[in-house]
C-alpha positions in Angstrom: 102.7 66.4 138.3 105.7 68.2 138.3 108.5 67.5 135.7 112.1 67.9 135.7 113.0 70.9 133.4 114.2 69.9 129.9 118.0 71.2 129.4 118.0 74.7 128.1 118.8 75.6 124.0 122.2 77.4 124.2 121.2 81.6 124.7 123.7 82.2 122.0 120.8 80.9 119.7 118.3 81.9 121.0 118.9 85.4 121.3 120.5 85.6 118.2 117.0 84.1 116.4 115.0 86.7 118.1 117.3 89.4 117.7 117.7 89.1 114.0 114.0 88.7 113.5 113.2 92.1 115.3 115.4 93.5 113.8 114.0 92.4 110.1 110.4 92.9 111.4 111.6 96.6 113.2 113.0 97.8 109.5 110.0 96.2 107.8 107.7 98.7 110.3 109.3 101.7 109.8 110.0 101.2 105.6 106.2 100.9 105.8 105.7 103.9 107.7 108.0 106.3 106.1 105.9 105.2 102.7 102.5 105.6 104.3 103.7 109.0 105.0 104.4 109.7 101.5 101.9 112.5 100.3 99.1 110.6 97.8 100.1 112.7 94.7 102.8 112.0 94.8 101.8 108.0 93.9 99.1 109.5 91.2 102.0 111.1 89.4 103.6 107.7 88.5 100.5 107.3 86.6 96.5 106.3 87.1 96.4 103.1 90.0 95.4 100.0 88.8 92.6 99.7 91.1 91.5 102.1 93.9 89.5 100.4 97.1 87.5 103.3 97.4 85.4 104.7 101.0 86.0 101.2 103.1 86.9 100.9 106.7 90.7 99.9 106.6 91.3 97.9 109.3 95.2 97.0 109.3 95.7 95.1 112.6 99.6 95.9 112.1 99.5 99.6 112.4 96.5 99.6 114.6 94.9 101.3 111.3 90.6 101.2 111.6 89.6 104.4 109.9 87.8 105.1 106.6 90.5 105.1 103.8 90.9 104.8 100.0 93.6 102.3 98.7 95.9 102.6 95.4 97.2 99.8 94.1 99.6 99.5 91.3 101.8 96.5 90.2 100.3 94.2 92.3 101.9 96.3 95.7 99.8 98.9 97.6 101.1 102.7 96.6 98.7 104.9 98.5 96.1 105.0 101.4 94.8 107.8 101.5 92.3 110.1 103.5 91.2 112.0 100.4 89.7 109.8 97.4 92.2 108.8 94.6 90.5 109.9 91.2 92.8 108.3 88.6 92.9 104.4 88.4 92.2 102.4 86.0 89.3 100.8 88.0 87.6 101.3 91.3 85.3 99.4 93.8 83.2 101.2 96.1 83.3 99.8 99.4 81.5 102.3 101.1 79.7 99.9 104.5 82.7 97.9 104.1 86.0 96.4 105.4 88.9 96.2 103.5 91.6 94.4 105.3 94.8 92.3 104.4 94.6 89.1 102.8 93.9 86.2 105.1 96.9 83.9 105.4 95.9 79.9 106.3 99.3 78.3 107.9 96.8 74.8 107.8 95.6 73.8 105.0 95.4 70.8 102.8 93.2 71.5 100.1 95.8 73.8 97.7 93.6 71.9 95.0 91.8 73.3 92.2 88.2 73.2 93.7 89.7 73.9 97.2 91.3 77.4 96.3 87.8 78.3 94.8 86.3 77.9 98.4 89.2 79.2 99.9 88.6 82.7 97.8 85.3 82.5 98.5 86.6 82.6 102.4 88.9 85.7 101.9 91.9 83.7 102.0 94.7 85.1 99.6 97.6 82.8 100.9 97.0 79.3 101.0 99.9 76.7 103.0 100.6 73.4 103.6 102.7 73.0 106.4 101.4 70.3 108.6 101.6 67.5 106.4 103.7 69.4 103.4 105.5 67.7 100.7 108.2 66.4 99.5 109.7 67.2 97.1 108.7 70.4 97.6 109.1 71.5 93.7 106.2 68.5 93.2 103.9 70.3 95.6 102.8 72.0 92.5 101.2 69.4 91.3 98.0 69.7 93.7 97.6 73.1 92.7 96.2 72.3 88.7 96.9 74.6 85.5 96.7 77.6 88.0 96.8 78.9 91.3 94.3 81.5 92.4 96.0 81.7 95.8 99.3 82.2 96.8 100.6 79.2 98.1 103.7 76.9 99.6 104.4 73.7 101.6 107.0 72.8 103.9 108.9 70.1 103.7 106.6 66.6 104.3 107.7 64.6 107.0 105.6 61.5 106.2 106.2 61.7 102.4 109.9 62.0 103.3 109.4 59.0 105.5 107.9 56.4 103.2 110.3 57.4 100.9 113.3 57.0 103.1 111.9 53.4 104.3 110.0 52.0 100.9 110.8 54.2 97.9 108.0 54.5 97.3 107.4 58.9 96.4 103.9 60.6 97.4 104.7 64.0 97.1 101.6 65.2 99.2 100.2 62.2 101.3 96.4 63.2 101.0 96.8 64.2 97.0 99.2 62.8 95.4 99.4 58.7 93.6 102.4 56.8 95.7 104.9 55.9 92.8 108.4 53.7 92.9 111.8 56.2 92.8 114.0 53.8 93.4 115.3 50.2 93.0 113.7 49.6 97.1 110.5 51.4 95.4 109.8 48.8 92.9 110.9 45.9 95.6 108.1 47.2 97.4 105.4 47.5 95.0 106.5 44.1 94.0 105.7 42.6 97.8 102.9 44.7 98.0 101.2 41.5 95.8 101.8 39.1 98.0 100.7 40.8 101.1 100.7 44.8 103.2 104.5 46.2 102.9 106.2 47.3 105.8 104.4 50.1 107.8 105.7 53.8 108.0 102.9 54.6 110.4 104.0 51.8 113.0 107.4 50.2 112.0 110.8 52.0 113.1 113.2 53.5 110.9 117.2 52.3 111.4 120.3 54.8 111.7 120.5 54.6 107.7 116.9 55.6 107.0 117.2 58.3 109.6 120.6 60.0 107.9 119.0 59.8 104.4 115.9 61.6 106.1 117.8 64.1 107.6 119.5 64.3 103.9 115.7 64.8 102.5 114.7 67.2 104.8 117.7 69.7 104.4 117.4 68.9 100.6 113.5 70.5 100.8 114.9 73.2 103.3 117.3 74.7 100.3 114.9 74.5 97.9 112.7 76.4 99.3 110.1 74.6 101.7 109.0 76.6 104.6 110.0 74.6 107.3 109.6 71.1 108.3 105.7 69.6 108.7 105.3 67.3 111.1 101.8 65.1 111.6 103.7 63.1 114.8 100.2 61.6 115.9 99.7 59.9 113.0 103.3 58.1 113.1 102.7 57.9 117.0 103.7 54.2 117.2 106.3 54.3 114.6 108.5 56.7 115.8 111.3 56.7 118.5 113.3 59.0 120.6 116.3 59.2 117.6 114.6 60.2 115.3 112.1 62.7 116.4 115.4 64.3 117.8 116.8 64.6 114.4 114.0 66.4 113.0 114.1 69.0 115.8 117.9 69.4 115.4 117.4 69.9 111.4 115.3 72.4 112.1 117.0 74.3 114.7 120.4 73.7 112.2 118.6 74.7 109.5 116.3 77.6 110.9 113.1 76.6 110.1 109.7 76.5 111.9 108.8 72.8 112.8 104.6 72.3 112.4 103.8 69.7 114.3 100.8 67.7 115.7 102.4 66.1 118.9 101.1 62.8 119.7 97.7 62.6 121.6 97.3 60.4 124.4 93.9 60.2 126.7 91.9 63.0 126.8 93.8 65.9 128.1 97.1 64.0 128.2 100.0 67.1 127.9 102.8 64.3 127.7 102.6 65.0 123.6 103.2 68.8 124.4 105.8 67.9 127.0 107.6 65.8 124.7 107.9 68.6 121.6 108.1 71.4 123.9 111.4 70.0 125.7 112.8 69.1 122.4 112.2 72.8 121.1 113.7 73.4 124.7 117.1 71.7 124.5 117.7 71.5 120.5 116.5 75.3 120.1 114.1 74.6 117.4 111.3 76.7 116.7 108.2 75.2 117.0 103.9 75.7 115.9 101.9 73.5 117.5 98.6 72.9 115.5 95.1 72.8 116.2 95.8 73.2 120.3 92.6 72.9 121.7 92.3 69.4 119.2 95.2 67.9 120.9 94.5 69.5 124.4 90.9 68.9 124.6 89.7 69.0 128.1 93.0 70.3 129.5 93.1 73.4 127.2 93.7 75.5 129.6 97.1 73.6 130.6 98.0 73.4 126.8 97.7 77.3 127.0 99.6 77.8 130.2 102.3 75.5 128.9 102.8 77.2 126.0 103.1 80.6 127.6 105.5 79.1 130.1 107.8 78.0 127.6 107.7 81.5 125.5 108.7 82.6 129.0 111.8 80.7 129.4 113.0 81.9 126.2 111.3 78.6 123.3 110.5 80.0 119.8 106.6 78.5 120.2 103.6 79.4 118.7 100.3 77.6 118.0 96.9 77.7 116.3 93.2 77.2 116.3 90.4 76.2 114.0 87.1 77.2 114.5 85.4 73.7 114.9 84.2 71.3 117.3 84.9 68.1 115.4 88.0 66.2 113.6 87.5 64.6 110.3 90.4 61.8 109.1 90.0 58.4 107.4 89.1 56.2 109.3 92.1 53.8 108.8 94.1 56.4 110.8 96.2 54.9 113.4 94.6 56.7 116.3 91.6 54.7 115.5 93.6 51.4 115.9 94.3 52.4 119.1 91.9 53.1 122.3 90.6 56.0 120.4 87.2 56.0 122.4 89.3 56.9 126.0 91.7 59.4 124.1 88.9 61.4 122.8 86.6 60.6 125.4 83.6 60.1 122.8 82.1 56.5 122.2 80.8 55.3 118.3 77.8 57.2 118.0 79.6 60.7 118.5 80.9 59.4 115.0 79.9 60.0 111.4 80.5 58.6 108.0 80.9 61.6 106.3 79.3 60.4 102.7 76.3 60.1 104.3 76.0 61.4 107.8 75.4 57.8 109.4 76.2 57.5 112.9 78.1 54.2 113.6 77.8 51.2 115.7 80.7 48.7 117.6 80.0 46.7 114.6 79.5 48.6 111.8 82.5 50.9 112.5 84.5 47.4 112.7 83.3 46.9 109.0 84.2 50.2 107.6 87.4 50.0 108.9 88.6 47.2 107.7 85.9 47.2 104.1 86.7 50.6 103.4 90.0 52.0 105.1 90.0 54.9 103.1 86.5 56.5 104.0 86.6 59.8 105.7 84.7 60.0 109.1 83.7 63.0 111.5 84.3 62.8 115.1 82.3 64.8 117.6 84.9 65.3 120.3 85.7 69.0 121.0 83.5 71.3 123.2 82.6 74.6 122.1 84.0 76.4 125.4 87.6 74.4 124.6 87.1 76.3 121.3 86.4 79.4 122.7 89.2 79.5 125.4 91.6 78.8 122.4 90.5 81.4 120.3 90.8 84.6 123.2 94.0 83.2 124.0 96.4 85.9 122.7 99.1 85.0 120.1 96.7 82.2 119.0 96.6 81.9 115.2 93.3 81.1 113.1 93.7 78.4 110.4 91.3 76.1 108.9 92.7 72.9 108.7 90.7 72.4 105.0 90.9 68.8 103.5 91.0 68.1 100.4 88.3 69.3 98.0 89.4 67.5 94.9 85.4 66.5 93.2 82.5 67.6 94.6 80.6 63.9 94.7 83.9 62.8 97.0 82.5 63.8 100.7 85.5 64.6 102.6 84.1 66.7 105.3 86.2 69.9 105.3 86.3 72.7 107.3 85.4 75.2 104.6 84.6 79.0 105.8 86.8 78.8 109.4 87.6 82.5 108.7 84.2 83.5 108.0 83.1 81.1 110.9 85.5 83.6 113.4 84.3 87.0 112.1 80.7 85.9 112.2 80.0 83.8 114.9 82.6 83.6 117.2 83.7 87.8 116.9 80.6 89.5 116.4 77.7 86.9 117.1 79.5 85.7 120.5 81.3 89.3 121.1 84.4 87.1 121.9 86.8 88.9 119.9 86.7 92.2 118.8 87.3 92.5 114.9 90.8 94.1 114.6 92.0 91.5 117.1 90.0 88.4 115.1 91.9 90.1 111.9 95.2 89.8 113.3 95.0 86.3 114.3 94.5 85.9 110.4 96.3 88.5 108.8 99.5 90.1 110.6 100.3 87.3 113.1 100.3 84.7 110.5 102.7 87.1 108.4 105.1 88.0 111.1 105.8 84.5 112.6 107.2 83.6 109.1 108.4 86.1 108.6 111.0 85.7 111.3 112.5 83.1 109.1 111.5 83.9 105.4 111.4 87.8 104.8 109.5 87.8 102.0 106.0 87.2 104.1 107.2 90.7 106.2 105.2 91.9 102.7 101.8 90.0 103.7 99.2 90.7 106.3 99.1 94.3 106.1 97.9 97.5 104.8 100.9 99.6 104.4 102.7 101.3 101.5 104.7 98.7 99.6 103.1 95.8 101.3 101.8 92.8 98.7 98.2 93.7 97.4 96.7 91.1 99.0 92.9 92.2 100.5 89.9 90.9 101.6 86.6 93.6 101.3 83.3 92.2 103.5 80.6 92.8 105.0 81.0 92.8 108.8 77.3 92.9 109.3 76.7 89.3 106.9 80.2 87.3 106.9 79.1 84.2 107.8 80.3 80.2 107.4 77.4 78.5 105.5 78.9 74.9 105.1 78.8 72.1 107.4 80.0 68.3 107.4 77.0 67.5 105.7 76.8 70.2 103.1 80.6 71.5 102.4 80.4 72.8 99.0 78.8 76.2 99.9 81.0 79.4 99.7 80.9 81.6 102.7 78.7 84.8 102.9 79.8 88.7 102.7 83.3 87.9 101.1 82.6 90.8 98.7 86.2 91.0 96.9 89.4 89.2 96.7 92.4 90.9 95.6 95.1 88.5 94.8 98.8 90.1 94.1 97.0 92.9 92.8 94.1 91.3 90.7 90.1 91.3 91.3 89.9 87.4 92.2 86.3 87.7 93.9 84.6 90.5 92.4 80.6 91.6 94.2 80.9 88.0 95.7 81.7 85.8 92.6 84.8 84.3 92.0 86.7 85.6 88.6 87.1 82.2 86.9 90.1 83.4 84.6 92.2 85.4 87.2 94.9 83.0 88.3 97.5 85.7 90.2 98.6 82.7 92.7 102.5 82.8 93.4 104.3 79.8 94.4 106.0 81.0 97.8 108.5 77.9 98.2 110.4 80.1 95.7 109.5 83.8 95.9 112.1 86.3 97.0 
């Protein structure tokens, strides 16, 4: 059906945006050529590296790089790639069979926790974010990470913590992590009612003029100190939120120039109205906007989600999206999309669903019982094809992500998606010969990097493998990468990850992670 066109973001904007970030990402390209074409000795004479990857196939999806190289790195920044071997550094692995290539960067996910970064390592992942849900405050973020980060990590700012805030003072920095706490005189009201019966809902419940201005307050607040952009999980808040104040998120983030994260709002299976909807906001506000897991929210219509999308990028909106390399959803099973007609919007029925502490496939009657016994119990649901998955993934410009819950203890089942990089190298690039392996890369590496770096030019240092570039790299094996977890069984560490380097330091060293290297920045306030 054919829709009248949303009103056009003034071209002033617009053109400006993308001006300014070619031009950043144009100077960033040619700094990192002029360095790569700096002879190697001239590196060596600063002193012996601090680690050489030596003999690897470099594969740097930002230059186009795939040839056998040796790598310098000193002060945590590559200094030299070379075609002749670099003799002097303090230590060097051999990665003679293997691949070196940039850091993987996750845009989605929510397990920045202490057990969480371990498997994330042990997925090649150097930078870890939080940027659907987020946080807020932003500074609190750290919280989830523990005594210290083995990833570089970040969060934008938290739309539904800022929310509950706004409307019950009630602070939960990170919704999936953090312990709700009174900040306020409203905060302690509400914990007080909370005795006598549920408080008012943020999921379902609008908020008035007043609560929106304070939110708008909350998000510019996060956006100064550092959050990298606004997160919003809109499918969750579905029946809660109105036409006001979804506007004023996509206004703060066009005023503020920040990427908006968001999961639109799902209706039936296949339903693009949710699209529609954030799309024409992006549209008329001039917001720039990631849509996550596309093919989760599309579904059967993927291939409109994808047309859509390249449709707007056409017409001039700042849009990007993502996918993850599974063919199921995990949430609790409280989740408001399961108090609605969740059967018809995923097109599934209760035995394509899971408890995930113990695999049991549910009933009409026993699902009833969980819900309302146990409202926090995590569940899988079994609703996305594998040729949704595939048509997401080959789409160009697609990002891959992994969408990780959070791994806090390892008898809590929470079904993550732990190994989605792994997952794409192996299986889907070169089991399934989808992808080839500098194109799967750069869906991990460079195009992650340069979409924020549009907006925050310190990432213009990340995904690559270029002369003054972040020592960030992941050495495998391209003949054994491999995901080796499942809903069942997600405490298992992916295969062929053979090193981690993490701002410069051996993280994962001959496929064990170094339990006292802790080189994670925190990149809500890095330069």
């Amino acid at each position: 059906m054919k829709t009248d066109a949303p009103t056009r973001p003034p071209r002033s904007t617009v053109t400006i945006r993308t001006r300014l970030a070619g031009l950043w990402l144009c100077c960033a390209v040619v700094f990192g050529a002029e360095l790569l074409a700096a002879p190697t000795f001239a590196q060596e004479s600063n002193g012996p590296f601090d680690l050489v990857l030596a003999s690897g196939r470099v594969i740097d999806p930002a230059s186009g790089l795939d040839e056998i190289r040796h790598v310098g790195v000193r002060d945590g920044k590559i200094v030299a790639l070379s075609e002749a071997p670099l003799s002097r550094a303090t230590r060097t692995i051999d990665a003679t069979g293997l691949v070196v290539a940039p850091g993987f960067i996750d845009l989605h996910t929510h397990s920045t926790t202490p057990l969480g970064q371990l498997y994330q390592l042990l997925d090649g992942v150097t930078t870890a974010l939080e940027l659907e849900v987020g946080a807020y405050p932003v500074e609190d973020f750290r919280q989830a990470i523990g005594s210290g980060a083995r990833l570089h990590y970040g969060a934008s700012a938290g739309f539904g913590s800022i929310r509950i805030e706004a409307m019950l003072g009630i602070r939960q920095a990170h919704l999936l992590v953090s312990t709700p706490k009174p900040v306020s005189l409203r905060g302690y009201w509400t914990a007080f009612r909370s005795l006598f019966g549920p408080p008012k809902s943020v999921f379902s419940e609008p908020t008035s003029a007043r609560e929106q201005a304070q939110m708008r307050s909350m998000f510019e607040s996060a956006i100064d100190k550092g959050a990298l952009g606004i997160g919003l999980p809109l499918d969750y808040f579905s029946e809660g939120v109105g036409p006001s104040e979804l506007r004023m998120i996509f206004e703060t983030a066009a005023e503020k120039n920040v990427l908006l994260f968001a999961h639109v709002r799902r209706g039936i299976n296949g339903d693009p109205a949710g699209l529609r909807e954030a799309i024409s906001l992006a549209e008329s506000t001039g917001a720039a906007l990631h849509i996550c897991h596309v093919q989760h929210n599309a579904m059967r219509n993927i291939g409109l989600f994808l047309r859509e999308i390249r449709e707007a990028r056409a017409r001039g909106v700042d849009i990007s999206t993502e996918s993850l390399p599974y063919n199921a959803g995990s949430a609790a099973i409280s989740s408001a999309v399961f108090g609605r007609d969740w059967r018809t919007i995923f097109g599934i029925d209760y035995a394509d669903v899971e408890l995930a502490a113990t695999g049991e496939r549910f009933t009409k009657e026993t699902f009833e019982k969980t819900r309302q016994e146990n409202p926090g119990a995590q569940i899988v649901h079994h609703y996305v094809r594998d040729e949704w998955t595939r048509e997401a993934l080959v789409e160009p410009g697609v990002m891959v992500v992994s969408d990780l819950l959070p791994m806090i203890d390892k008898s809590m089942m929470v079904a993550p998606h732990n190994g989605a990089f792994s997952r794409v190298l192996g299986h889907y690039a070169r089991d399934a010969g989808l992808l080839d392996l500098k194109t799967a890369l750069a869906k991990m590496t460079s195009m992650p990097a340069d979409r924020l770096a549009a907006f925050h030019p310190r990432f213009a240092r990340k995904g690559r493998i270029q002369a003054g570039a972040d020592a960030d790299l992941t050495v495998f094996d391209p003949d054994t990468i491999l995901d080796r977890a499942d809903y069942g069984d997600p405490f298992q560490g992916s295969a062929g990850i053979h090193s981690v380097i993490v701002g410069g330091q051996v993280a994962v060293d001959a496929y064990e992670v170094v339990e006292d290297v802790f080189a994670g920045r925190n990149l809500n306030q890095e330069n």
